[in-house]
SEKEKOL-429471 format. One line per field, with one value per residue (C-alpha): residue in three letters; chain; x, y, z. Coordinates in steps of 0.1 Angstrom, whole numbers, plus 5000, padded with zeros to 4 digits. Example, Ala and Ser with C-alpha at 12.3 -4.5 7.8 and 13.67 -1.06 7.14 Angstrom:
// SEKEKOL-429471
code: (ALA SER)
unit: (A A)
X: (5123 5137)
Y: (4955 4989)
Z: (5078 5071)
//
This chain:
// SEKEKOL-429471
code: (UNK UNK UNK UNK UNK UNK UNK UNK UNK UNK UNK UNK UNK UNK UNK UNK UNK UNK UNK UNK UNK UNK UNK UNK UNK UNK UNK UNK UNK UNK UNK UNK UNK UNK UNK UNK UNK UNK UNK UNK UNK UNK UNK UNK UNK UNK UNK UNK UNK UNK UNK UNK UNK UNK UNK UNK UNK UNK UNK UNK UNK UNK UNK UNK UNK UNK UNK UNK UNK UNK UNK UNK UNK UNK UNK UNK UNK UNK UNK UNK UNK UNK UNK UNK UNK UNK UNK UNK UNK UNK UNK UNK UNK UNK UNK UNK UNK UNK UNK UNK UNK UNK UNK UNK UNK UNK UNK UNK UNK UNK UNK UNK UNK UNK UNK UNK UNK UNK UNK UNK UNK UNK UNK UNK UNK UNK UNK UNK UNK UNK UNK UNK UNK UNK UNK UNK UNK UNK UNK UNK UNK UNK UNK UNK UNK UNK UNK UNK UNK UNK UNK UNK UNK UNK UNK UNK UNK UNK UNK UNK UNK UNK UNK UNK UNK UNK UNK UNK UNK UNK UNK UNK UNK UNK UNK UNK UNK UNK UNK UNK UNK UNK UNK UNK UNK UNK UNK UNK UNK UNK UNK UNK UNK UNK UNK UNK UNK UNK UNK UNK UNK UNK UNK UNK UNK UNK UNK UNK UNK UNK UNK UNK UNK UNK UNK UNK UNK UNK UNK UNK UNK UNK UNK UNK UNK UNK UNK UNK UNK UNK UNK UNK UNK UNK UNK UNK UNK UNK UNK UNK UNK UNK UNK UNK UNK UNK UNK UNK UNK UNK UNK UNK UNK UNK UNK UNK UNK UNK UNK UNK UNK UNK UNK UNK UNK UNK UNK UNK UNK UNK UNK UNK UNK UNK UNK UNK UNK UNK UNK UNK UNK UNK UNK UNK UNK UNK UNK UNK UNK UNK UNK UNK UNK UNK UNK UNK UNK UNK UNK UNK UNK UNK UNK UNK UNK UNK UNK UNK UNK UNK UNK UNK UNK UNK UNK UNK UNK UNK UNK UNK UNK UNK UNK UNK UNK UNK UNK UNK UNK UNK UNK UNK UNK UNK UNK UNK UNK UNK UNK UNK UNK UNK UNK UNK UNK UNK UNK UNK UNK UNK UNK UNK UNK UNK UNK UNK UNK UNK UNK UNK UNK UNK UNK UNK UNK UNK UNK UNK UNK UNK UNK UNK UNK UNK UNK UNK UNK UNK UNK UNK UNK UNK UNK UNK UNK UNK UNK UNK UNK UNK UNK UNK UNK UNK UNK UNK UNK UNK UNK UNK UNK UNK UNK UNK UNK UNK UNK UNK UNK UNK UNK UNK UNK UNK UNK UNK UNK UNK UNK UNK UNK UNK UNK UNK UNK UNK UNK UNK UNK UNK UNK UNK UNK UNK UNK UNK UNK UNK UNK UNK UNK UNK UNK UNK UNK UNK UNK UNK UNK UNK UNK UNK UNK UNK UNK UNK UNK UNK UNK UNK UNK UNK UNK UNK UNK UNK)
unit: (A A A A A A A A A A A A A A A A A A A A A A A A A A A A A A A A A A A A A A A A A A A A A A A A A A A A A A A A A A A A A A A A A A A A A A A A A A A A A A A A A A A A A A A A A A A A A A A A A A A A A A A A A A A A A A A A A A A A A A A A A A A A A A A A A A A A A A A A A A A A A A A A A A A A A A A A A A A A A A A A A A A A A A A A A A A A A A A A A A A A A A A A A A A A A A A A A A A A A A A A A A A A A A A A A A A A A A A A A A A A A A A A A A A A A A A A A A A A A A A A A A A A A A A A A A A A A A A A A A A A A A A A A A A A A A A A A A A A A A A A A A A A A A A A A A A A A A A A A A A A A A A A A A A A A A A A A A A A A A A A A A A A A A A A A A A A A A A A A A A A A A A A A A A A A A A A A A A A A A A A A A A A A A A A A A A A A A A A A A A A A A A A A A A A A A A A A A A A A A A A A A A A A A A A A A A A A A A A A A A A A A A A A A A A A A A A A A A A A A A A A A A A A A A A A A A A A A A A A A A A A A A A A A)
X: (5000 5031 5047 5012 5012 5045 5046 5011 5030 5062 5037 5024 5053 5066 5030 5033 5068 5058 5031 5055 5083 5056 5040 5078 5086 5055 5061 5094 5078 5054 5079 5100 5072 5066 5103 5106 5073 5093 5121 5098 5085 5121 5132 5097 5105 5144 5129 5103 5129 5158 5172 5195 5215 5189 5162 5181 5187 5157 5138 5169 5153 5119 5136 5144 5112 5098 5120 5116 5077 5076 5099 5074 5041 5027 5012 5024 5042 5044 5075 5064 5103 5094 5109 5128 5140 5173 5195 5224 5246 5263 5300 5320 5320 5292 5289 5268 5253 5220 5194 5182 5155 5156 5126 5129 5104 5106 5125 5137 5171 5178 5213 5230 5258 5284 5301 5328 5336 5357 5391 5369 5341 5321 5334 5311 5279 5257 5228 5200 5182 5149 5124 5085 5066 5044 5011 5019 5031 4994 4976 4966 4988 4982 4998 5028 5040 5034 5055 5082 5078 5081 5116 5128 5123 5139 5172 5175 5172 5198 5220 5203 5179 5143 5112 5082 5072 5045 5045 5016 4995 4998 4972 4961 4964 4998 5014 5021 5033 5027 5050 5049 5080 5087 5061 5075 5060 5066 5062 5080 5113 5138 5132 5164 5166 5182 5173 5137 5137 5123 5132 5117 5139 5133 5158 5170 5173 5197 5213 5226 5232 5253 5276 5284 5298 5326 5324 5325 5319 5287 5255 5224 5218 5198 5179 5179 5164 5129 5119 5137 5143 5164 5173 5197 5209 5192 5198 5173 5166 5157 5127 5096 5075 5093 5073 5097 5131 5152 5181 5212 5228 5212 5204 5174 5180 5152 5134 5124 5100 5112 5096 5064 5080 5063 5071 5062 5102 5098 5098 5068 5055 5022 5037 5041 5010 4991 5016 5009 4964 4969 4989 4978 4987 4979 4984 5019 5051 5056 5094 5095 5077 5103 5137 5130 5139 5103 5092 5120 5113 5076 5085 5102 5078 5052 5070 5078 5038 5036 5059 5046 5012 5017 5050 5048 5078 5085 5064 5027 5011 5016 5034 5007 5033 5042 5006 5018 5021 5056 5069 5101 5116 5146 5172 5159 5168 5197 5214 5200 5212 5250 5249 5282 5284 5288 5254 5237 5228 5219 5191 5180 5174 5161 5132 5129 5128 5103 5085 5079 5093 5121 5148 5151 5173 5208 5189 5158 5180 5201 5167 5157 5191 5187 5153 5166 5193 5168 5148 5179 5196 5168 5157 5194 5201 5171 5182 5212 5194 5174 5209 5217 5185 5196 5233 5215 5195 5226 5248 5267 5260 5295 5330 5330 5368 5385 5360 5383 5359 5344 5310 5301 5267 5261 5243 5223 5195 5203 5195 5221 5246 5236 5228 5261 5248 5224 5248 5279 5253 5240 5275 5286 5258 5257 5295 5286 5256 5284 5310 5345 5360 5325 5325 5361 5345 5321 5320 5293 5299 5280 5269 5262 5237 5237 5203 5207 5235 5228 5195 5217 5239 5213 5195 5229 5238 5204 5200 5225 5199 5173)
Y: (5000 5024 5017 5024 5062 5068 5057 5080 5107 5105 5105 5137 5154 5144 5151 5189 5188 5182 5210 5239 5228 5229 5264 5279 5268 5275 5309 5323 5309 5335 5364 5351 5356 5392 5397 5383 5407 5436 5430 5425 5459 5476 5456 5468 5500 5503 5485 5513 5542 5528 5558 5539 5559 5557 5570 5597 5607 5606 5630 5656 5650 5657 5686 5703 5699 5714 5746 5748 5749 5769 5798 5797 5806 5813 5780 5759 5740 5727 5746 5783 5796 5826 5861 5874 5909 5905 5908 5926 5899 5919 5927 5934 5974 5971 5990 6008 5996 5970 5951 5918 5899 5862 5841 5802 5775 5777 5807 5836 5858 5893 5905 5936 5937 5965 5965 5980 5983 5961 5969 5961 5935 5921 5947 5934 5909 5905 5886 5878 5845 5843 5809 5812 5803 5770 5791 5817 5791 5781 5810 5842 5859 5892 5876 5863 5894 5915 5896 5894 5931 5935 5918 5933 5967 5955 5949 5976 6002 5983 6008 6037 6036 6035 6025 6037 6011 5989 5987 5991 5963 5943 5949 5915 5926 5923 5911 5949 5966 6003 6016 6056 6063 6033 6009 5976 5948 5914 5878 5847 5855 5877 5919 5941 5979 5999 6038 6041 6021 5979 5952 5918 5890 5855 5832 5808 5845 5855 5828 5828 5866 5863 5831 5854 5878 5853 5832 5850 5816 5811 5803 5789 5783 5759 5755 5721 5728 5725 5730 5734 5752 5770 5795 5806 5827 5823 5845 5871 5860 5822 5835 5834 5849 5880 5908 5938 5953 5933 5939 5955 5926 5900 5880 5875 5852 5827 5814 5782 5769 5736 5719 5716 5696 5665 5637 5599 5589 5600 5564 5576 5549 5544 5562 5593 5595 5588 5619 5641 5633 5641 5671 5709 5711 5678 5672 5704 5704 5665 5668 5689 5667 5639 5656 5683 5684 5690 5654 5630 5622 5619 5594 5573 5575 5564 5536 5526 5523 5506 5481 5482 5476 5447 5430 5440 5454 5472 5447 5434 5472 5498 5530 5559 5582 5565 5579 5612 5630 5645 5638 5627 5654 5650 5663 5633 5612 5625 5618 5581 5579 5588 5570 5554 5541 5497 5498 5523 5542 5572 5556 5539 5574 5590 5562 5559 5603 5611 5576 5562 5528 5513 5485 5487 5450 5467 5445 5468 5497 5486 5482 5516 5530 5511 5534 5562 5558 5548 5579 5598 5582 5589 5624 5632 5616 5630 5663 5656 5650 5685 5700 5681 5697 5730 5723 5705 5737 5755 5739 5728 5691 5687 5703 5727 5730 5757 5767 5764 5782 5769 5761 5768 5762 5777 5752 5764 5753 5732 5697 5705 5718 5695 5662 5654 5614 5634 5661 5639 5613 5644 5657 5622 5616 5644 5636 5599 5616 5638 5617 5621 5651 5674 5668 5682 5715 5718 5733 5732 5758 5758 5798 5799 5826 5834 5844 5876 5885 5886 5898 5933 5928 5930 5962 5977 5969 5976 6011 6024 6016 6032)
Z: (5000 5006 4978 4960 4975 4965 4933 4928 4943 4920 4892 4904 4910 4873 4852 4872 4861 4823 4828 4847 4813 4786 4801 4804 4768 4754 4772 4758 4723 4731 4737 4710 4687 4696 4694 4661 4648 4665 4643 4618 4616 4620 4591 4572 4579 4568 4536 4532 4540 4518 4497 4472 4445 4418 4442 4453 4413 4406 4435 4425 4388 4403 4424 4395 4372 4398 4406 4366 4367 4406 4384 4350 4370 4400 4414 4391 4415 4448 4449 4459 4441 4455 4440 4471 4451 4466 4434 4454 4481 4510 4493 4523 4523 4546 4575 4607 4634 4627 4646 4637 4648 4640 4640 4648 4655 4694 4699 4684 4687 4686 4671 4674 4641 4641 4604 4599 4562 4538 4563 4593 4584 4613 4644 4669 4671 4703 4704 4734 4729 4740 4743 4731 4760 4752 4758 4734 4703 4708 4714 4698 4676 4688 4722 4701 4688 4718 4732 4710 4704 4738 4743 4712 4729 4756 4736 4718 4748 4763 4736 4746 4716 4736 4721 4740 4764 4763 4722 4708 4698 4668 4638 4625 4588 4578 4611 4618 4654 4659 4675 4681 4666 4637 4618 4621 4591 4607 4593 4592 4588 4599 4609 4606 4616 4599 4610 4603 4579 4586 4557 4565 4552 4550 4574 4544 4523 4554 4557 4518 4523 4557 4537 4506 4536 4545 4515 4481 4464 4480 4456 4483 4515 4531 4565 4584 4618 4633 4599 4565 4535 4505 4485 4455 4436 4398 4365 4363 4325 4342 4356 4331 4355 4363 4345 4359 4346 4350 4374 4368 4385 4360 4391 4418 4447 4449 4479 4469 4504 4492 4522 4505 4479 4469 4446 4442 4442 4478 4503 4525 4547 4567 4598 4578 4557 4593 4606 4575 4580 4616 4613 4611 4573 4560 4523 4526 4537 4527 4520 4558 4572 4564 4562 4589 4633 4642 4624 4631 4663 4661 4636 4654 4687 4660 4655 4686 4698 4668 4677 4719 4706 4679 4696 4733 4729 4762 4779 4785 4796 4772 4780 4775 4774 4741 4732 4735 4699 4700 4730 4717 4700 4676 4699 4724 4694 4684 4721 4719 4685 4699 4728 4723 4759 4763 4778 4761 4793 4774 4756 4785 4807 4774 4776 4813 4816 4788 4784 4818 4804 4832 4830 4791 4781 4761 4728 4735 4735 4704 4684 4693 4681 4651 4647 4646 4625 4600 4601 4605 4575 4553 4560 4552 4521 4512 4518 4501 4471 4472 4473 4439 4426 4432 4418 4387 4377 4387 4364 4388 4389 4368 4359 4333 4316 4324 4353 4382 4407 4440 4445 4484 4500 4533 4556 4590 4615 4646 4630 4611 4634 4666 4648 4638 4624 4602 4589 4582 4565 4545 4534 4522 4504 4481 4478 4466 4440 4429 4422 4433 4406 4410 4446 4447 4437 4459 4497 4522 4548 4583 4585 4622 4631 4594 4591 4619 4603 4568 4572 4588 4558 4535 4549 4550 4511 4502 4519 4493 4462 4485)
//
């Protein structure tokens, strides 16, 4: 009878052995199958983001038919090519004293520039940089540029040159302030001073103007920060839809608002369609929305809950800050994408501090690095191939015998400037659509604060036509 009891226990003991084994395994099969569809949908997105050679060629191709039919009439492209009547760069004989003030996406900066003529150049630069509350980037706009009329009093009475305090409000048509003594136009872009006299130049406009200053080679600009943009310097004679004289330069620096450029060479995926419906523009600013520091980071978060919601991949409960539109803005990305450290600690307190989600695996984190150098990767060989659009209708795109001069783009915006994956990626890129004897001729220049600057180098060159 013992030996009955025991035996029925040892049977017992080994069937709830089979069932513990069989739940374990059948377990990590589990988990391995969600880790399996979250590699899965990283791989489907690389695949969906690829930007090979020919790709690239052909959106510059696109780039270009569209410049050609934004410059023939107005609205015949998605390509504004905007007449900026600029058709006299800064020459280095500049000089006075000149206030700037630059507009950005979450802040804006007021300059001070003292030039000093071709012997003395750029005597002395100040600047005060000042953050747009959160309530005001969503409130009125009379609020907006009180405020920013406000502090830009403010700066300029710190040289003794008052404005009457409070400024008066702003009209809504026109974006204009009244001030008692000066009538100040303002828009996005970029105000400069210059006596009584207000110009109102656009930032990517500046930022070609302030380059030419230091770089006598230089022939566009572009802008890769919260959002992005170009501009160049086109023949006069180029420009079908130009009904004026023509000016004496034979030239007319084009703002091209190429962030609204849109072609069907561009590898958009679900994520960004679903960005672009839910967005305040929907249907505009495509190429922005995919090459640009306000986007990438959505991007990826969009990917992410993706991934936590199919694959589980931060677990069983979803984070619901991962629900958040926005929450993880591109410079969040950028530190995660240069997390060089063995464990990737960044990345792990960049998840853990904005996401809620704790005690990340280093694979997690690896697969999340892998994101954004995805996004990354593409937004800037995309924007290397907008620069080949511009070179292309340039005539730059190849070497010319007997042309020995330098071709210099001046390059600004803090993507740019603080994503360093993105802009080395972008540079060798446009190198590798170039080829190695064109891309000997050709210089991209990082003109920091180039938009204050040559916004007060243009209302200084200008003032002598006026």
């Amino acid at each position: 009878m013992e030996k009955k009891v025991v035996l029925a226990v040892v049977c017992a003991a080994a069937v709830a052995g089979a069932v513990t084994a069989a739940f374990v395994v059948k377990r990590k099969m589990r988990k391995d199958g969600k880790w399996a569809r979250a590699i899965e949908i990283v791989k489907e997105m690389e695949e969906k983001c690829a930007t090979p050679i020919g790709k690239l060629k052909q959106v510059a191709d696109a780039m270009l038919v569209e410049m050609h039919a934004g410059l023939a009439s107005e609205g015949g492209s998605k390509l504004k090519m905007l007449i900026s009547y600029v058709d006299n760069l800064p020459t280095g004989d500049e000089n006075g004293l000149f206030y700037a003030l630059d507009l950005g996406g979450t802040n804006f900066r007021v300059l001070r520039v003292k030039l000093g003529g071709k012997d003395g150049r750029l005597v002395n630069q100040e600047f005060a940089e000042v953050p747009i509350p959160p309530n005001l980037m969503t409130g009125t706009s009379n609020a907006l540029f009180d405020y920013i009329a406000a502090e830009l009093a403010k700066f300029v009475a710190q040289e003794g040159e008052e404005l009457q305090s409070p400024p008066g409000k702003m009209r809504e048509l026109g974006f204009t302030f009244s001030f008692p003594v000066i009538q100040t136009s303002i828009a996005s872009g970029t105000l400069v001073r210059l006596k009584e006299l207000w110009c109102q130049v656009n930032d990517t406009v500046g930022t070609l103007a302030g380059g030419k200053y230091f770089h006598k080679d230089v022939i566009a600009a572009v802008i890769l920060g919260t959002g992005t943009n170009a501009a160049y310097v086109e023949c006069a004679q180029a420009i079908p839809k130009w009904h004026g004289a023509l000016p004496e330069s034979g030239e007319m620096v084009i703002n091209m608002e190429w962030g609204n450029f849109r072609s069907s060479h561009l590898p958009l995926t679900d994520y960004d369609l679903a960005l672009d419906v839910e967005s305040l523009n929907p249907g505009e600013q495509i190429f922005e929305k995919i090459i640009s520091g306000m986007y990438l980071g959505e991007i990826v978060r969009r990917v992410l809950l993706n991934m936590a919601e199919e694959a589980a991949f931060f677990g069983d409960i979803l984070p619901s800050k991962l629900k958040i539109p926005f929450i993880l803005r591109t410079p969040d990305m950028s530190a995660m994408h240069h997390d060089t450290s063995s464990d990737l600690e960044v990345v792990g307190s960049k998840l853990k501090d904005i996401l809620e989600i704790y005690n990340t695996s280093l694979k997690t984190r690896k697969v999340v690095v892998e994101l954004c150098n995805i996004v990354a990767t593409r937004g800037a060989r995309l924007a290397a191939a907008g620069i080949l659009g511009i070179l292309k209708k340039m005539g730059k795109d190849t070497v010319k015998e007997g042309d020995k001069q330098r071709t210099v783009i001046a390059l600004d915006g803090g993507l740019y400037e603080h994503y360093s994956e993105y802009s080395k990626c972008m540079e060798n890129t446009l190198n590798e659509l170039l080829g190695e004897e064109v891309s000997k001729t050709i210089e991209i220049v990082h003109s920091n604060d180039g938009s204050g600057i040559g916004a007060a180098l243009l209302a200084a060159s200008h003032s002598r036509y006026r």
